[in-house]
C-alpha positions in Angstrom: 0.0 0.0 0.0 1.2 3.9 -1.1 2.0 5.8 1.6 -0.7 8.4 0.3 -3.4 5.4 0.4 -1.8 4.8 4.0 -2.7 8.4 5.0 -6.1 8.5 3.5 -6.9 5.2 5.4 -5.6 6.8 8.7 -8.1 9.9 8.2 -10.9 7.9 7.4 -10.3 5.4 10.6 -10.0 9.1 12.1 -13.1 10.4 11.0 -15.4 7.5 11.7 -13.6 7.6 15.4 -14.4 11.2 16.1 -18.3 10.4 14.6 -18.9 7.4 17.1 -17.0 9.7 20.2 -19.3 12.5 18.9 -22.3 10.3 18.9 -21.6 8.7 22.1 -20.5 12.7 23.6 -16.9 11.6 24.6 -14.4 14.3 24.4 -11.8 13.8 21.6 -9.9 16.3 23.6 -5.7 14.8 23.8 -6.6 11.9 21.7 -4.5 10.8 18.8 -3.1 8.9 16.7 -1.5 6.8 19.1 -3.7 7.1 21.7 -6.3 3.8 23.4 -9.2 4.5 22.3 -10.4 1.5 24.2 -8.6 2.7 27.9 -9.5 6.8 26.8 -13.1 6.1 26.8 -13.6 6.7 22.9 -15.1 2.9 22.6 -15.5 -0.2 23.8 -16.0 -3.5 22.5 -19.2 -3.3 21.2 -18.3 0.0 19.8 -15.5 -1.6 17.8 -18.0 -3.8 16.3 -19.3 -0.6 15.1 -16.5 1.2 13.9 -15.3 -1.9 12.0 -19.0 -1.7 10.4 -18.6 1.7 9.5 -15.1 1.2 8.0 -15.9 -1.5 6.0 -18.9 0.6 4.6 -16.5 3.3 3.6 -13.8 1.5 2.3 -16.0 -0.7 0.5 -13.6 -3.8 1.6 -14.5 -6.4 4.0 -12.2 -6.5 7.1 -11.5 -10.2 8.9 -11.6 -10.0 12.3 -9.9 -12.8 12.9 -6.8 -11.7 10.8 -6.4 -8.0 13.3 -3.6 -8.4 15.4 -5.1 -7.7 18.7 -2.1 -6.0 20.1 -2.1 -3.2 17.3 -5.9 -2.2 16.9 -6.5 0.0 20.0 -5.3 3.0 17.9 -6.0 5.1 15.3 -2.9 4.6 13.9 -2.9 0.8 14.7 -5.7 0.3 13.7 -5.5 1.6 9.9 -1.9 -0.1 9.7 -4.1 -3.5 10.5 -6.7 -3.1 8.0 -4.2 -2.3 5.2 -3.0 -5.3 5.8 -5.8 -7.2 6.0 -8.6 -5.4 4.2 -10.3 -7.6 1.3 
């Protein structure tokens, strides 16, 4: 994957992030690219469900759960660097 299609991937995990903490009225406030979402509040399992939803809706790939590396999805960052890898 480009580095530009790396970046555009990033701000659209980003945007759909800052919808659902909108949604759910969380403060984005110090959050990051790099920050938990999952320990900061921003979402929580079920909400992950969600955001992976909502990502596969926009990217118009289908994302395999079982192929995320748990360690690196509680990001932003992470979490885009997971589903370039794994996005179908």
């Amino acid at each position: 994957m480009s580095e530009q299609s790396q970046q555009r991937l990033t701000m659209i995990v980003a945007d759909v992030v800052k919808a659902m903490a909108a949604e759910g009225q969380v403060s984005m406030a110090g959050i990051d690219g790099e920050t938990d979402l999952f320990a900061a509040g921003v979402i929580d399992s079920f909400g992950f469900f969600e955001l992976i939803e909502e990502l596969e809706n926009r990217i118009g790939s289908r994302i395999e759960f079982d192929t995320l590396d748990d360690r690196d999805i509680g990001t932003i960052n992470g979490l885009a660097r997971q589903i370039a890898r794994v996005a179908r």
